[in-house]
PLY file of the C-alpha trace (Angstrom):
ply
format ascii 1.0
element vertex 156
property float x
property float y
property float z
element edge 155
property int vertex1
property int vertex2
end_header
-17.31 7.20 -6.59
-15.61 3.83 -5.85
-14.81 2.65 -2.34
-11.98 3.66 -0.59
-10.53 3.89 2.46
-8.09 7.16 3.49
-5.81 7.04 6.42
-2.67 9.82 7.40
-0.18 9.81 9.74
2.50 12.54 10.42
5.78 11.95 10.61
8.80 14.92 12.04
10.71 14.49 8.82
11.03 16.41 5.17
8.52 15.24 2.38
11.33 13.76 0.17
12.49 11.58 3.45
9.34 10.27 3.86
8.88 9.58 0.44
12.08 7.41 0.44
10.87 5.89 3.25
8.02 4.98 1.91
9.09 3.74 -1.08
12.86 2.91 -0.43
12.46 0.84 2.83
8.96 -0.95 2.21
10.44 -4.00 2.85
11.58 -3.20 6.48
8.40 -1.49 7.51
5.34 -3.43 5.06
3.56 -5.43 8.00
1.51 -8.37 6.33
-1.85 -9.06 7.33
-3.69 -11.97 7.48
-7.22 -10.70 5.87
-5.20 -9.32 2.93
-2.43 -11.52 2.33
-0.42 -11.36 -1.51
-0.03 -14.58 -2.10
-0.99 -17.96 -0.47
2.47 -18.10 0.80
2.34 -14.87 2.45
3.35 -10.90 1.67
7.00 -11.80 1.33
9.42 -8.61 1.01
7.95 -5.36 -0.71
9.96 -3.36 -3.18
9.37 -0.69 -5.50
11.28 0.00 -9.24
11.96 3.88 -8.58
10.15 5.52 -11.34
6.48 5.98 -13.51
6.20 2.60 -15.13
7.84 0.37 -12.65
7.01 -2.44 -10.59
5.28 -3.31 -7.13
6.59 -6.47 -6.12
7.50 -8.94 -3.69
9.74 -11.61 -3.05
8.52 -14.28 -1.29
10.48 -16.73 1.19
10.86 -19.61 -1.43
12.36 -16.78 -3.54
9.39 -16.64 -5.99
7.97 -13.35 -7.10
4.79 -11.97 -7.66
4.43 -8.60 -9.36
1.49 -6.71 -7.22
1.23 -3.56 -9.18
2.85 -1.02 -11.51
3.30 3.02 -10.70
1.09 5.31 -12.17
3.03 8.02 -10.96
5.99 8.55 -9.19
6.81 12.32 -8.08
9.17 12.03 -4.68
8.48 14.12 -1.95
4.43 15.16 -3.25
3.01 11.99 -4.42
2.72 8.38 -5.36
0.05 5.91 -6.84
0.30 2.26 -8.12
-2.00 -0.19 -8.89
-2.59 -2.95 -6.42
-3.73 -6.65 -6.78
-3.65 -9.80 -4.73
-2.40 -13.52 -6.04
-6.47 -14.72 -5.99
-7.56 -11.40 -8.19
-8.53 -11.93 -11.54
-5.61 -10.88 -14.13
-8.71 -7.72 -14.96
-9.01 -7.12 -11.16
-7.25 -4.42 -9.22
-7.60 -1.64 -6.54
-4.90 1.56 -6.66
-3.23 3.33 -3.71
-2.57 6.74 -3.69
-0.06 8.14 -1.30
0.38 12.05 -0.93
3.19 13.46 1.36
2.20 17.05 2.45
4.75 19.49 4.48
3.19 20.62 7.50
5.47 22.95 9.70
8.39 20.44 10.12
6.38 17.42 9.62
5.08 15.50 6.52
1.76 14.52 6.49
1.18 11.13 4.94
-2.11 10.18 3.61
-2.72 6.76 1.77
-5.67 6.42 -0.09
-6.59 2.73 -1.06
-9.24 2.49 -3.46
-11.88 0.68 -5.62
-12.50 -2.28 -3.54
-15.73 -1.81 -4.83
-14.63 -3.42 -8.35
-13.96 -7.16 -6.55
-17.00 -9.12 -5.72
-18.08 -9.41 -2.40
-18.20 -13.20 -2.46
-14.25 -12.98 -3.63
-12.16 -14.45 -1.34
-10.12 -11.47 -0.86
-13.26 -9.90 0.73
-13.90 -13.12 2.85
-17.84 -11.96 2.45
-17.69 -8.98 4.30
-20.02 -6.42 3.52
-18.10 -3.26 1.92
-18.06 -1.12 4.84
-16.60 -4.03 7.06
-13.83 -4.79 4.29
-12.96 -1.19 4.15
-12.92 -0.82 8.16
-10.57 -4.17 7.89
-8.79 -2.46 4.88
-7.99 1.09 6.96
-6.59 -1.14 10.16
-4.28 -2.62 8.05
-2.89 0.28 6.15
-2.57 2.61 10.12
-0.75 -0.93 11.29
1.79 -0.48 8.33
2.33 3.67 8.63
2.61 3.06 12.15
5.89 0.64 11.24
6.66 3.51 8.38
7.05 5.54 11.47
10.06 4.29 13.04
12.08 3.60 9.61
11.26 7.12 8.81
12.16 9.31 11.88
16.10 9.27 12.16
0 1
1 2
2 3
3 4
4 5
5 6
6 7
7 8
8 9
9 10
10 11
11 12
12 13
13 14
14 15
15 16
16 17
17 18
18 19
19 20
20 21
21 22
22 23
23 24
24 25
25 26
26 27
27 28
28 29
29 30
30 31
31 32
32 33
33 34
34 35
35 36
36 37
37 38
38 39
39 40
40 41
41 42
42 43
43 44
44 45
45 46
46 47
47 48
48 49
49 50
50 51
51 52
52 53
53 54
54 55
55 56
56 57
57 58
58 59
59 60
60 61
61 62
62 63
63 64
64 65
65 66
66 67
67 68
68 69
69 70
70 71
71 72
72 73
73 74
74 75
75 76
76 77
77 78
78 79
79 80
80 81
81 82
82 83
83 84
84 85
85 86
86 87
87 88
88 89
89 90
90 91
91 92
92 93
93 94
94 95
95 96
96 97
97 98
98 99
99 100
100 101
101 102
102 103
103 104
104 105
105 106
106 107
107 108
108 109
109 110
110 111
111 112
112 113
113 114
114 115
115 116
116 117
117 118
118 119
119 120
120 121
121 122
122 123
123 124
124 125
125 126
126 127
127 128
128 129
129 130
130 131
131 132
132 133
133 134
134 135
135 136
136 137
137 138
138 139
139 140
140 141
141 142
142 143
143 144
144 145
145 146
146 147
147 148
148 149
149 150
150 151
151 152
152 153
153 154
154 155
C-alpha cells in the first residue's frame, strides 16, 4: 500500500455542485503552499480540461504553463482522480489524487485522497527530508487549507 494522506470536508450543497466547484473554480479557491509549491515561480492559477484524458494545469504569473497532471477519470458529481507532479519531479515521478463527492442528507461529503508519496525519494527536494509520516502530516494540512477555501466558492 503506498502512502497517502485522506482528508473530507462537508459542504451544504448537491454532489454535482461541489464537483463543479471543485473542478470548475480551482483557480479561485487552490491556496498554494510553500512546502509544496508547482513550480519555482509559484502555484500560479489551477484549471482543469473537463473530461477523462484532460489536463491539470496552471498558469503562472509570467504567463508560462506547466502541465501538473492528466485525469484518470472524470465522473461529475461521484468522483475524480488525476495524476499529480511538481516542476522538480522527475518526468517518471508522480503522486495521484483521488477526490470522491458522497451525498449525505443535504450535504456532500468531500474526501481527497493524495497518494504515493512514497514513490519520490525522501532526499527529493519536494520532501525537503522529512521523514514520510512528517511529509504526509505537511501533505494533509495543505490539502484541509485548500477544501477549507473550496468551502466558500462552493456554498451559494
Amino acid at each position: 500500500m503506498s502512502s497517502r494522506v485522506l482528508v473530507s470536508l462537508r459542504v451544504p450543497v448537491a454532489p454535482l455542485a461541489a464537483f463543479d466547484a471543485f473542478t470548475l473554480e480551482i483557480g479561485s479557491w487552490w491556496r498554494s503552499n510553500g512546502l509544496f509549491a508547482v513550480t519555482a515561480e509559484g502555484d500560479g492559477t489551477l484549471a482543469f480540461e473537463p473530461h477523462a484524458g484532460g489536463r491539470l494545469w496552471t498558469t503562472l504569473t509570467s504567463g508560462a504553463q506547466f502541465e501538473i497532471g492528466r485525469i484518470s477519470a472524470w465522473e461529475p458529481g461521484a468522483r475524480l482522480v488525476f495524476s499529480w507532479r511538481q516542476a522538480s519531479f522527475a518526468p517518471e515521478q508522480s503522486t495521484e489524487v483521488e477526490v470522491r463527492f458522497e451525498g449525505v442528507g443535504e450535504e456532500t461529503r468531500i474526501s481527497v485522497e493524495h497518494r504515493a508519496w512514497d514513490t519520490i525519494p525522501q532526499h527529493h527536494v519536494a520532501r525537503h527530508g522529512f521523514p514520510e509520516h512528517s511529509t504526509l502530516q505537511h501533505v494533509a494540512n495543505w490539502w484541509r487549507v485548500s477544501l477549507h477555501a473550496l468551502r466558500t466558492v462552493a456554498v451559494p
